[in-house]
BALUMBA-72571 format. One record per atom (N, C-alpha, C, O): x, y, z; residue in one letter. Coordinates in steps of 0.2 Angstrom, whole numbers, plus 5000, padded with zeros to 4 digits. Each point is the difference from the previous one (the first is absolute). Layout:
<sites>
XYZA ...
</sites>
This chain:
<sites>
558155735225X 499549985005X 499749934999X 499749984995X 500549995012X 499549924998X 499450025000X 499850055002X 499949894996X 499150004997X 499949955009X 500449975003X 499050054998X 499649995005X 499649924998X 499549994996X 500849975008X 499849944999X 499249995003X 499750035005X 500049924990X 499250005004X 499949924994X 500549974996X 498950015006X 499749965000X 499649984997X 499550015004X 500349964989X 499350004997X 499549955001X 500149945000X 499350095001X 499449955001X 499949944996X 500349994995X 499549965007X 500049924997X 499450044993X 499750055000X 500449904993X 499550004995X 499649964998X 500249955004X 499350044993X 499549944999X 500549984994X 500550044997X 499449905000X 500249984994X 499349964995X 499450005000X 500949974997X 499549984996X 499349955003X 499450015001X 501149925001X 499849975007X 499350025002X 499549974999X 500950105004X 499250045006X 499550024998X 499550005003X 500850024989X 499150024995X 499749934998X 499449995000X 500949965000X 499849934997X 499649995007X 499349995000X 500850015004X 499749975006X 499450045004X 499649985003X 500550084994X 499350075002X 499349974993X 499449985000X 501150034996X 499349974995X 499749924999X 499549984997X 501149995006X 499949925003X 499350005004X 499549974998X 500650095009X 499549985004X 499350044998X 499449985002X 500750084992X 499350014999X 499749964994X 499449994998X 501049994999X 499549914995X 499849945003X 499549964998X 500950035008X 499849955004X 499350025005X 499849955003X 499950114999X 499850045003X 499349994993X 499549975001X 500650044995X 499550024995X 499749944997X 499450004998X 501149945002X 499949934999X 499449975006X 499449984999X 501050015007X 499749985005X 499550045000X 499549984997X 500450085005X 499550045004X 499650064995X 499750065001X 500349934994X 499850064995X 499650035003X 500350065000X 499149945004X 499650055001X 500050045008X 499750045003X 500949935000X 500350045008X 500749994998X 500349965002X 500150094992X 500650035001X 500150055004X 499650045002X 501049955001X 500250055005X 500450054998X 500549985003X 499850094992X 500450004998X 500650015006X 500549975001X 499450095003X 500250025002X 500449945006X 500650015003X 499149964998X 500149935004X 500649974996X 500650015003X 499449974992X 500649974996X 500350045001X 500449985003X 499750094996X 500350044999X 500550015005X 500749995000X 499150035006X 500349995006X 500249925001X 500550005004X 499349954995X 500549965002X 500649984996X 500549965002X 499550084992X 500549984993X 500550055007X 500449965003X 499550104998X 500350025005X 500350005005X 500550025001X 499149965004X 500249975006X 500549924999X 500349965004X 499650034989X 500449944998X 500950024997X 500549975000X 499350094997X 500750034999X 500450045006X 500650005000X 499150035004X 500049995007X 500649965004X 500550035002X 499249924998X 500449945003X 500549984997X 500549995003X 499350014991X 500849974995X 500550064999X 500549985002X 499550074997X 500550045002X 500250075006X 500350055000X 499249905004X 500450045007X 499950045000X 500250035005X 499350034990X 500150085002X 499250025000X 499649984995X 500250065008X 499250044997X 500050054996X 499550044999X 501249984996X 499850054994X 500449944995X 500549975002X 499350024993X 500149964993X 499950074994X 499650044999X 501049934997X 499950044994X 499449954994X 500249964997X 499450055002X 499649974994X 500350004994X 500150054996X 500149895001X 500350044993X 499349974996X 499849944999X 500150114999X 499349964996X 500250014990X 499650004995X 500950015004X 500549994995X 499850084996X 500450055002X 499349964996X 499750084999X 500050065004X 499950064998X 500249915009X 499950055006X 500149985004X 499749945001X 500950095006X 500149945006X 499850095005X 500150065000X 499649905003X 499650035009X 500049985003X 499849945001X 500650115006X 500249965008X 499449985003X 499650045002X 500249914998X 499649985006X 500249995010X 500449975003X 499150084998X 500250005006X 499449985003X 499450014999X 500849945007X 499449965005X 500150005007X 499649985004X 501050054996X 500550025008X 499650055001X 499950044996X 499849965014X 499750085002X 500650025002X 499950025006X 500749994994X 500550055002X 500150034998X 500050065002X 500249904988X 500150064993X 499450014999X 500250034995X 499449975005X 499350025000X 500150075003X 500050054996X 500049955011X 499850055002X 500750055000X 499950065001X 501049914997X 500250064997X 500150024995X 500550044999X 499149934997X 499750054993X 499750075003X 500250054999X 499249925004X 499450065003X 500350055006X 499750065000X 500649925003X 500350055005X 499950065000X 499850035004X 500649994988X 500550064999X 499450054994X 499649964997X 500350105003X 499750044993X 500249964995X 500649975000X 499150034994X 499949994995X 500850074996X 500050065001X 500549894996X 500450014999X 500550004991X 500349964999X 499650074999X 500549974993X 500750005004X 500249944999X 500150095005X 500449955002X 500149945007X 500549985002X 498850004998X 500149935003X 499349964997X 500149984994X 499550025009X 499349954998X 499650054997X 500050065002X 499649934993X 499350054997X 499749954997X 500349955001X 499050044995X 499649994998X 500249974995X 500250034995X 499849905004X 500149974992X 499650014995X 499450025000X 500949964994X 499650034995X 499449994997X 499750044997X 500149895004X 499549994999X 499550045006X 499450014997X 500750005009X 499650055005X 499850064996X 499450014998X 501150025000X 500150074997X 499649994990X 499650044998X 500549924999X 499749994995X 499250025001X 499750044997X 500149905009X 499549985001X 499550105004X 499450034998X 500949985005X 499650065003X 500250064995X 499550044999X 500949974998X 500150054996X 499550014996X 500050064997X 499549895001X 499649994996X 499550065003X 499850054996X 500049945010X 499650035003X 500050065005X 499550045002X 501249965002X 500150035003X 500950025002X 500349985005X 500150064989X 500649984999X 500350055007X 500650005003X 499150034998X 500350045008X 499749985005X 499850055004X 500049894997X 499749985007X 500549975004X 500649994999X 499150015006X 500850015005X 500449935000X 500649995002X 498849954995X 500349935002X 500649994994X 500449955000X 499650104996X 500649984995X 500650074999X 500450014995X 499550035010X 500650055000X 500450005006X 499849985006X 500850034992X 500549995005X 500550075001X 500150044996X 500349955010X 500450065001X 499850095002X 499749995005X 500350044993X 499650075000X 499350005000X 499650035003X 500349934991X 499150004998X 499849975005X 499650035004X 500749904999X 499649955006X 499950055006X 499450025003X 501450014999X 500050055006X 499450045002X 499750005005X 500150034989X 499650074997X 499149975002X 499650025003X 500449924993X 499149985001X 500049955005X 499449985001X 501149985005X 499949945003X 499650065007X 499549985003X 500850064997X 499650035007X 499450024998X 499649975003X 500350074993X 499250024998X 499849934999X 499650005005X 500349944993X 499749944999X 499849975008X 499549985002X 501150015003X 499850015007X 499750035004X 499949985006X 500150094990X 499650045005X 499650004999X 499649995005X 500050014987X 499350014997X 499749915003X 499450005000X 500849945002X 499649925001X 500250015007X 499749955003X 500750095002X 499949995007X 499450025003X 500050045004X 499349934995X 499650035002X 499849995007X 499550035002X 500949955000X 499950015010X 500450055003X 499950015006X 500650044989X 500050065002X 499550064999X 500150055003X 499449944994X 499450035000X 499449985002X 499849964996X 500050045009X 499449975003X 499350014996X 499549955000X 500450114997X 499650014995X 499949964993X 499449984998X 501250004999X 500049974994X 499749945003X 499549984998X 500949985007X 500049945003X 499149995002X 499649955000X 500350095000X 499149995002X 499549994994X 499649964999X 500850104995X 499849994993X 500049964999X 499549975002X 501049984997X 500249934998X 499549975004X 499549984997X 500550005010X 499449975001X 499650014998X 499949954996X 499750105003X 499550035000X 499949974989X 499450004998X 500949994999X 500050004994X 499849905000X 499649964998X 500950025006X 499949915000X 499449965003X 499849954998X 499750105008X 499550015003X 499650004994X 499749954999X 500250104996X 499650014996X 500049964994X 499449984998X 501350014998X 500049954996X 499749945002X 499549974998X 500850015007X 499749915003X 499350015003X 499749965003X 500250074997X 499050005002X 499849984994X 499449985001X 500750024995X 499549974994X 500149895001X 500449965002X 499250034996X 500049935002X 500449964994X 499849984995X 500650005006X 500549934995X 499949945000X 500049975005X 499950004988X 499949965001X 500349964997X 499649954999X 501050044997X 500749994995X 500650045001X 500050065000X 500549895000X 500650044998X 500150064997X 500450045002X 499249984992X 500250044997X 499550085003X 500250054999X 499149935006X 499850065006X 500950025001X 500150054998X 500349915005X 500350015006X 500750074995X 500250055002X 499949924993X 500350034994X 499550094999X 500350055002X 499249944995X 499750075002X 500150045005X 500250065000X 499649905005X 500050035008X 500850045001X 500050065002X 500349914997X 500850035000X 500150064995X 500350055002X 499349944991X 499950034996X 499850085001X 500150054998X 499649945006X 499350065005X 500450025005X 500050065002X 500649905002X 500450045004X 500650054999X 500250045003X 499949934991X 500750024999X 499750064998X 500350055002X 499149974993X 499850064996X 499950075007X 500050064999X 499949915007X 499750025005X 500950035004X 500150055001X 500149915000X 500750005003X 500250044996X 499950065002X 500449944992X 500750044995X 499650054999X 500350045003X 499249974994X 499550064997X 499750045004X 500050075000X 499849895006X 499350055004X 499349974995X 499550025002X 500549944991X 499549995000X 500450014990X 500550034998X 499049924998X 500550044991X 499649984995X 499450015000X 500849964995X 499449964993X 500149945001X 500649995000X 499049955001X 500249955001X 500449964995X 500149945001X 500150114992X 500449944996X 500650015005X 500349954999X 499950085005X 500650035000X 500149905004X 500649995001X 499049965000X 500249975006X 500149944992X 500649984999X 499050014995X 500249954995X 500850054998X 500549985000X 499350064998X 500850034998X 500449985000X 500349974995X 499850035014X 500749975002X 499949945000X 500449985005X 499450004994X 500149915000X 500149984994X 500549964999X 499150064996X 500450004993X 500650004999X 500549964997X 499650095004X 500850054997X 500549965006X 500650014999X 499449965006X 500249975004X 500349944996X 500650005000X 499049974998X 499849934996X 500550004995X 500249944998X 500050134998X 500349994995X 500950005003X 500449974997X 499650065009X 500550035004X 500449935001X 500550004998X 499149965005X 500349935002X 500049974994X 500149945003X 499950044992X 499749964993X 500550024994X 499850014994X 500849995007X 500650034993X 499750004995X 500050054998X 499649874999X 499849974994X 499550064998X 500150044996X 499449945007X 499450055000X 500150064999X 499850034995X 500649995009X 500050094999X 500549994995X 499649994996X 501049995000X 500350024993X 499449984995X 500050014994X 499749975008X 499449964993X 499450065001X 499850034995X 499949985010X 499350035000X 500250065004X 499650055000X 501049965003X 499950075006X 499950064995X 499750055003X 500649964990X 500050074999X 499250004996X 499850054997X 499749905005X 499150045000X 499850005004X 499449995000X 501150025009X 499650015006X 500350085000X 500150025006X 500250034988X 500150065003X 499550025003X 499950025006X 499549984988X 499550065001X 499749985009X 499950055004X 499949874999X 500050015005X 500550035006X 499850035004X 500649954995X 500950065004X 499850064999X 500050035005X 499849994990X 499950095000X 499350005004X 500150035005X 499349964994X 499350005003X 500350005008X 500050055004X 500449904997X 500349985007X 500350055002X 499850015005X 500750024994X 500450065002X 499350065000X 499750025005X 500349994989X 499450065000X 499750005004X 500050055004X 499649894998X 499450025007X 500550015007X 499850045004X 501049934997X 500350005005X 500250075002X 499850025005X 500550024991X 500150064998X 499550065003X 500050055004X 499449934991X 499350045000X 500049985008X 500150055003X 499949925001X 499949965007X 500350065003X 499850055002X 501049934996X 500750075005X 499650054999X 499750035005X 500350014989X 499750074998X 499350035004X 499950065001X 499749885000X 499450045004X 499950025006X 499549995003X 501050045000X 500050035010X 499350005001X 499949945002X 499550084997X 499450015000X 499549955004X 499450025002X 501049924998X 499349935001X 500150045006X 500450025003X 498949974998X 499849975008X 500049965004X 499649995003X 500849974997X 500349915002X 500349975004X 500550025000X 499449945005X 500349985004X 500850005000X 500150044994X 500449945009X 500749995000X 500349944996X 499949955002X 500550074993X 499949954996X 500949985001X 500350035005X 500149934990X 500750005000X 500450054995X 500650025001X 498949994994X 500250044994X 499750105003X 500250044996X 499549975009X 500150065002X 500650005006X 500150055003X 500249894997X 500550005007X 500650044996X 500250055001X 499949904992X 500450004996X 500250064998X 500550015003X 499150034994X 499950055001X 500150085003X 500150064998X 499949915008X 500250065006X 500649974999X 500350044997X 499949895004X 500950005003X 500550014992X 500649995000X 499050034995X 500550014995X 500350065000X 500550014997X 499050035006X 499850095000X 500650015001X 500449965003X 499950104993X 500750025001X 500649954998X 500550024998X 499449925002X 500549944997X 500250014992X 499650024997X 500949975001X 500049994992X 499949984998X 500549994997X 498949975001X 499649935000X 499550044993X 499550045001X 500649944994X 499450014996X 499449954998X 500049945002X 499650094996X 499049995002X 500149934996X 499649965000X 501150024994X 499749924995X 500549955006X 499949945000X 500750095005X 500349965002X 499549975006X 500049945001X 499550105003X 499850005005X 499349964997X 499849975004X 500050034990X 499449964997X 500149945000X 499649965000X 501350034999X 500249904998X 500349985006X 500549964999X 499250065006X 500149995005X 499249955002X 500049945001X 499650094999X 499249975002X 499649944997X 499649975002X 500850034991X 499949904999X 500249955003X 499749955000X 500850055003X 500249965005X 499850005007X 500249955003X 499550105000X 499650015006X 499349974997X 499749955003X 500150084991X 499349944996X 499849945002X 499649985005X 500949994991X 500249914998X 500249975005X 499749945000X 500650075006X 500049975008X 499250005003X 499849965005X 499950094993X 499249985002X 499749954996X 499749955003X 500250054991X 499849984992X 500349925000X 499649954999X 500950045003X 500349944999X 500449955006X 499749955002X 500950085000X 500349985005X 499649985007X 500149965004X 499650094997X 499650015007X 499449975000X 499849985005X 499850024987X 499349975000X 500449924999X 499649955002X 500950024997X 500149934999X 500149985008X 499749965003X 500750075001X 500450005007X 499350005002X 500049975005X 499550054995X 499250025005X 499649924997X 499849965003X 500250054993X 499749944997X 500249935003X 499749975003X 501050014996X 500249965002X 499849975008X 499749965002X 500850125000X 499949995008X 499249975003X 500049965004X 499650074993X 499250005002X 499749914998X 499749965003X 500650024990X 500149934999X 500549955007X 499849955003X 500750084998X 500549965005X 499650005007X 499949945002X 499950105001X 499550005005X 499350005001X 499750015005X 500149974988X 499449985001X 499849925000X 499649965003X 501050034994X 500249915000X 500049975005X 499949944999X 500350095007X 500349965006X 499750045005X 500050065001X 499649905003X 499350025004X 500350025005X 499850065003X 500649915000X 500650015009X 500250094997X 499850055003X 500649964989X 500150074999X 499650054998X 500150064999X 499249925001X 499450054999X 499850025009X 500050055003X 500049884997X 499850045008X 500450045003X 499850045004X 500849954994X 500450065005X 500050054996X 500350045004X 499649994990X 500050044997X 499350025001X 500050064999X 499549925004X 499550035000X 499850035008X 499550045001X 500849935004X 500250015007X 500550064999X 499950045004X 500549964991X 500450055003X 499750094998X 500050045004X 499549954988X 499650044996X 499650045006X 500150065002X 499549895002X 499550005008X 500450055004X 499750045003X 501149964998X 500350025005X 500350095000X 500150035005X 500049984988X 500450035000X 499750075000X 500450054998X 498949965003X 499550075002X 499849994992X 500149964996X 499650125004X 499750034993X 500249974993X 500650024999X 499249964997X 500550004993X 499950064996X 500450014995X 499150055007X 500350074997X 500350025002X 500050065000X 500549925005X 500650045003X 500749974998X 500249955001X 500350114997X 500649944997X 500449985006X 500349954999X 499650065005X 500249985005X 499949935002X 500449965003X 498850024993X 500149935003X 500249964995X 500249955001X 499950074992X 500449974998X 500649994999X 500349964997X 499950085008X 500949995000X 500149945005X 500549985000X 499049995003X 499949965003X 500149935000X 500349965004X 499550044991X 499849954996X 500749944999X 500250004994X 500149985010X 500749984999X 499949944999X 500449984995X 499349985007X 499849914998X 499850014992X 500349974997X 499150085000X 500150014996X 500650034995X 499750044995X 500749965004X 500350054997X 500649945000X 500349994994X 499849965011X 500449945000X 499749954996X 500349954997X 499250065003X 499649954993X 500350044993X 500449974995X 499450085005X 500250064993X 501049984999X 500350014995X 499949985008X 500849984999X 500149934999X 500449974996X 499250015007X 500249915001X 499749994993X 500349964997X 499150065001X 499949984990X 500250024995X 499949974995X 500450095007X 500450054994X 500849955002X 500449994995X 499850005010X 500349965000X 500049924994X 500350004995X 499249945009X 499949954995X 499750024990X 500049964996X 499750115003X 499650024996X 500350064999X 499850055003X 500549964994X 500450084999X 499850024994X 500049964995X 499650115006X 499650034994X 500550034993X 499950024994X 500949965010X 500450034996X 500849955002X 500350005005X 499749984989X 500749935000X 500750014999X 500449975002X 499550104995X 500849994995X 500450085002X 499750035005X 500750004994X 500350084999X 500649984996X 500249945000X 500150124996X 500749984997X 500250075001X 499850064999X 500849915003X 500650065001X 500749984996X 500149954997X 500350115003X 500450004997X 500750045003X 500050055002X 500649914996X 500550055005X 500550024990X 500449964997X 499550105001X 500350014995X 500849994998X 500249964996X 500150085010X 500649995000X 500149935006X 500550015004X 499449944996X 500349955003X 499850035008X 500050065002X 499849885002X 500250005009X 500249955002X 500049954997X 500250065011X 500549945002X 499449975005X 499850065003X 499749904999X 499849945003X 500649965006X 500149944999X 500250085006X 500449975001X 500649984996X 500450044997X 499849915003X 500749994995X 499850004994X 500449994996X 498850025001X 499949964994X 499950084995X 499850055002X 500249934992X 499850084995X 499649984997X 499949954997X 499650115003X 499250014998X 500250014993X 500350065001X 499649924993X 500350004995X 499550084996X 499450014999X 501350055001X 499550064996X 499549984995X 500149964995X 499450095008X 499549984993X 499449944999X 499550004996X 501049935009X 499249974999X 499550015004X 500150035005X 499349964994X 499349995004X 500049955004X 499949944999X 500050085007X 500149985007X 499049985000X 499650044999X 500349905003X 499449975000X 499949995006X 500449985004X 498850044999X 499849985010X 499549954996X 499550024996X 500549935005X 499349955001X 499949985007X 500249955003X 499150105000X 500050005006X 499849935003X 500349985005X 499249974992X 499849945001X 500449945003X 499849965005X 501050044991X 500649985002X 500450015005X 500549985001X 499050065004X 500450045006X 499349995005X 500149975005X 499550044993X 499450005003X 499649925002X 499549985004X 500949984993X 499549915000X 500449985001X 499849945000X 501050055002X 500449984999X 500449945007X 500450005005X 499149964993X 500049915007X 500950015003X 500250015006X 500050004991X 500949995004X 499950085005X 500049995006X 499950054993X 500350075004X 499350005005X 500050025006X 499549974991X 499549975007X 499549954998X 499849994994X 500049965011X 499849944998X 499249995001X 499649955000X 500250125001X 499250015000X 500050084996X 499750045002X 500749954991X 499850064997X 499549984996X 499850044997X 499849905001X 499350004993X 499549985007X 499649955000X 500450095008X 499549985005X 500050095001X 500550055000X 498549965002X 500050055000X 499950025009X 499649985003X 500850064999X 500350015007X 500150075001X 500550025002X 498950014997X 499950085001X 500550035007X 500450055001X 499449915003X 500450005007X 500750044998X 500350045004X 500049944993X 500949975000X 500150104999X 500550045001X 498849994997X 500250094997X 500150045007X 500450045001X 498949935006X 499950055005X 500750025004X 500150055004X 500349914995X 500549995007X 500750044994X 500449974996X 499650125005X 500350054996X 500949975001X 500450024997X 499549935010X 501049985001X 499949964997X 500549965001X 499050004994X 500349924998X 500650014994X 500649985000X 499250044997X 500750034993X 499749974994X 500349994995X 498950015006X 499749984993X 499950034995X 499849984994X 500450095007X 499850044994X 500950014997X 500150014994X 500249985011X 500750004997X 500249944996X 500450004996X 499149935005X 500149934998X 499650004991X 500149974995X 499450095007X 499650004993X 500050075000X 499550025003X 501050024994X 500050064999X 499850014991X 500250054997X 499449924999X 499650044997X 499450014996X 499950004994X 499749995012X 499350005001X 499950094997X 499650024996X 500850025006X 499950085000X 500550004998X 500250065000X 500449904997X 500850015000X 500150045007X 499750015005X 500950014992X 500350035008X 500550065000X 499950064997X 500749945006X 500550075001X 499650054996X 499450015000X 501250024996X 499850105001X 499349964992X 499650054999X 500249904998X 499550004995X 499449955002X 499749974996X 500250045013X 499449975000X 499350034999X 499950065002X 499849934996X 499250034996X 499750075006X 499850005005X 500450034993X 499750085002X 499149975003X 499849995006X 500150004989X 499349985003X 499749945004X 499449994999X 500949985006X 500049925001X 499350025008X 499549965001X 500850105002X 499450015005X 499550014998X 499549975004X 500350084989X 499550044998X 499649914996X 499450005000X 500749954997X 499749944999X 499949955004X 499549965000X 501050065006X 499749955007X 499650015001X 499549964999X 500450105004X 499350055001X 499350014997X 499550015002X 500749964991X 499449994998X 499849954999X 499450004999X 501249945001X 499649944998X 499849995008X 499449995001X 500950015003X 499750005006X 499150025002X 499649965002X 500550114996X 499450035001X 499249954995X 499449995002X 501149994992X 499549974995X 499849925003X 499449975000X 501250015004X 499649935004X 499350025004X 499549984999X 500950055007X 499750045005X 499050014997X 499649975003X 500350074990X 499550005000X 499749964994X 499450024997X 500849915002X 499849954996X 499749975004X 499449994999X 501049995007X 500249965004X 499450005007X 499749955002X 500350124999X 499650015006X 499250024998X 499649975003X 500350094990X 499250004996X 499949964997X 499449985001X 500849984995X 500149974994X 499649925002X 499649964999X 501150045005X 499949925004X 500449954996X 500049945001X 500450104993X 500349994993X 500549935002X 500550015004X 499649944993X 500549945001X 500149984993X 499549984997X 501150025000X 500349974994X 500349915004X 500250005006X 499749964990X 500249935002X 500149984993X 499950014994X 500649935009X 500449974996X 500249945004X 500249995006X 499649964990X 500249935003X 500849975001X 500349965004X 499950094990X 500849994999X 500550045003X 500650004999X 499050055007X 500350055004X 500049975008X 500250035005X 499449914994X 499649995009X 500549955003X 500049985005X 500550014990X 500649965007X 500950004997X 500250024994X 500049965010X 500850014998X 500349924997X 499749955002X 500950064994X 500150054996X 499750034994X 499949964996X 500050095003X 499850054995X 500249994992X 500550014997X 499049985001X 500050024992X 500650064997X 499850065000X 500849924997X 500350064998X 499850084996X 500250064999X 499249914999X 499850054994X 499449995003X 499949955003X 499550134997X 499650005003X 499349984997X 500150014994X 499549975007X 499549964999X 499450034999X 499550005004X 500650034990X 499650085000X 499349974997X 499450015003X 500749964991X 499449965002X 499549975000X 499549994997X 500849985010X 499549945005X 499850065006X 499949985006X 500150094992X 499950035006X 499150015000X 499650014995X 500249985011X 499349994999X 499850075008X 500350015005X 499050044993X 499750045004X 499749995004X 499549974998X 500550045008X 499549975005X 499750075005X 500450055002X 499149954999X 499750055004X 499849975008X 499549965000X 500750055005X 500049955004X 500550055006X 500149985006X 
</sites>
C-alpha cells in the first residue's frame, strides 16, 4: 500500500522567537508604561504570516510545538464538524483547565457525550422558543439595571443580579463570586496547580447550593433556564452531577464574557456622539422596552454589540486538537499537537481588511455582506458555535436599552472617540457620565 502523500505546515525557528521577544524589549524599552502585548503579538504573526505564505504555522517553541492557526477557512473547518476523538476535540490545555471545575461540561466532551448534552444546552439558552422565559429574562434585566450605576464594577453586579435571575429563577448570591473565582482558576494553569486544591471546599459549597437548586421543585418562581433544564432532561439519561456541570458555563457568560461585551459596547457608543444618537433614536423607535419584542428590535444596536466584540473580544484564544492526525487540504495536521485560534489576528488584521482597527457597526446590518463568514469567531461557528449567543444578545441588548433610555447612562473614553482604534481596550480611561 503507497502512503498518501501530504504536505507539512511551515515552522518557526529560532530566528522567530529571537524577533517576538526582540519586539517586546523594544516595546518595554521605548514605551514601558503603553505595552501592548497582544499587539506585538499579533504582529510577530502577521509577520510570519508573510514570510511563509501560509496562515497555519507550527511553533516550535523547543519544549512544545503548536499549530497556529490565523486562516478563517481553517478556522472554521476545525469548527464545522462535532467535537471528535476521531477528527477535532478540545485541546488539552481546554480539558486540563475546565476539568478543574467542570469535567462533564459540554465545552470539553466529544463524540457520544457532545451528541447527548449539545441539544439540551440549545434547548435549555433558546430563549425565543419560550416566550415566557423570554419575558423572565427581560423582566430580570429591567430589575437588575434599575438600580443606579455608577462604575464599572455596578455594571459587573448588575449582570451578577441577572444571571441569578435568569439560570435560577432567583439563588444565594455567592453563587455570582463562585463562579468567577473557580473560573479564575480554570483559565490560570499556574494558579490552580499552586492554589486550586484550597478552592475545594468553595467547589463543594458551589455544587451543593447548585444541586440543593435542582432538588427543590417547590420555588414559587418565575421561569428560569435551570427549571427548562430540567423538564428537557426528564426521561433522558442524563444524571443530576452531569446536568449540574452543565450550569457554570451558562454562569460565567453572564459574570464575565457578557458583562465585558456590555461594558465595552456601552463604552464604544458612548464615545462617539453621531453613535449615541442613533442608538438612542433607535431605543425612542422600537415601542415598549418591557416587551421582548422591542428588543429584538434593536438591530443598530446589536451591530454595535458585534462590531466591539469584534475589535474587543471578551474571549481571544480556543485550543483544539486532531488526535489521530487530519488532512487541511494537501497539508497534515500533525496527531496530537494543539491547534491554537488567536482570534485578534483574524479580527484586526489591515491586509484582509483595510478598515479592521475602525469601528463600522454598519458593515453587521446588511445579513448578504459575508461578514460574519469574514469574522467567524465572535460566537465561533459550525456545529460549536456558542448555544447561548441569542440568550446574551438579548440581554446585553436589553441592558443598553435600559442604561441608556432611564439611566441616561454614557461610559466615554477619549481613546474610543475616533479611528483607528487602540488595539487593547482602554479600560481605564473609561470615565461615567449621566447625561
Amino acid at each position: 500500500m503507497s502512503k498518501v502523500k501530504h504536505n507539512t505546515f511551515p515552522s518557526t525557528g529560532l530566528f522567530d522567537l529571537v524577533r517576538l521577544l526582540g519586539g517586546f524589549s523594544y516595546a518595554l524599552f521605548r514605551h514601558p508604561s503603553s505595552v501592548t502585548p497582544g499587539l506585538i503579538l499579533c504582529e510577530w504573526i502577521w509577520g510570519l504570516v508573510r514570510r511563509r505564505k501560509s496562515e497555519a504555522i507550527v511553533v516550535n517553541l523547543f519544549f512544545k510545538k503548536v499549530l497556529l492557526v490565523t486562516g478563517k477557512e481553517f478556522s472554521m473547518n476545525i469548527l464545522e464538524g462535532p467535537p471528535s476523538t476521531q477528527s477535532y476535540t478540545a485541546g488539552r490545555t481546554k480539558v486540563n483547565g475546565m476539568s478543574f471545575l467542570a469535567p462533564k461540561g459540554l465545552t470539553i466532551c466529544d463524540d457520544d457525550k457532545w451528541r447527548r448534552l449539545r441539544p439540551l444546552n440549545e434547548q435549555v439558552l433558546d430563549i425565543g422558543a419560550s416566550p415566557e422565559l423570554q419575558q423572565a429574562t427581560l423582566d430580570a434585566v429591567d430589575q437588575a439595571f434599575s438600580e443606579p450605576v455608577s462604575n464599572i464594577n455596578d455594571l459587573g453586579n448588575c449582570m451578577g443580579k441577572v444571571m441569578l435571575g435568569v439560570v435560577f429563577g432567583g439563588a444565594p448570591a455567592h453563587l455570582a463570586e463562585d463562579v468567577n473565582v473557580l473560573f479564575d482558576y480554570v483559565q490560570n494553569p499556574v494558579k490552580r496547580k499552586i492554589l486550586g486544591p484550597k478552592q475545594r471546599g468553595r467547589r463543594d459549597r458551589f455544587y451543593s447550593t447548585i444541586n440543593h437548586l435542582l432538588e427543590d421543585n417547590d420555588r414559587p418562581l418565575c421561569p428560569h433556564l435551570m427549571e427548562r433544564a430540567h423538564a428537557l432532561s426528564a426521561g433522558e439519561d442524563l444524571r443530576q452531577d452531569e446536568l449540574a456541570q452543565q450550569i457554570p458555563h451558562w454562569m460565567f457568560t453572564f459574570t464575565a464574557s457578557g458583562t465585558a461585551l456590555l461594558s465595552r459596547t456601552l463604552a464604544m457608543v458612548g464615545s462617539r456622539t453621531d453613535v449615541m444618537g442613533r442608538v438612542r433614536d433607535e431605543i425612542d423607535s422600537v415601542g415598549p422596552l418591557d416587551q421582548p419584542s422591542s428588543i429584538g428590535r434593536l438591530r443598530f444596536v446589536e451591530a454595535c454589540i458585534f462590531e466591539t466584540g469584534r475589535l474587543f473580544p471578551p474571549v481571544t484564544k480556543t485550543v483544539h486538537v486532531a488526535l489521530k492526525g487530519e488532512m487541511f487540504h494537501e497539508y497534515l495536521v500533525p496527531p496530537g499537537m494543539e491547534i491554537f485560534h488567536y482570534f485578534p489576528a483574524n479580527n484586526r488584521n489591515n491586509a484582509f481588511d483595510p478598515l479592521a482597527n475602525h469601528f463600522k457597526p454598519e458593515r453587521w446590518l446588511d445579513p448578504g455582506s459575508g461578514t460574519r463568514l469574514g469574522y467567524p469567531n465572535l460566537f465561533l461557528s459550525g456545529a460549536r458555535a456558542c448555544p447561548g449567543e441569542d440568550l446574551i444578545l438579548f440581554v446585553c441588548k436589553a441592558a443598553i436599552a435600559f442604561l441608556t433610555e432611564q439611566q441616561r447612562l454614557r461610559l466615554v473614553s477619549d481613546g474610543l472617540a475616533i479611528d483607528p482604534l487602540p488595539f487593547e481596550f482602554p479600560e481605564k480611561s473609561i470615565r461615567l457620565n449621566h447625561n
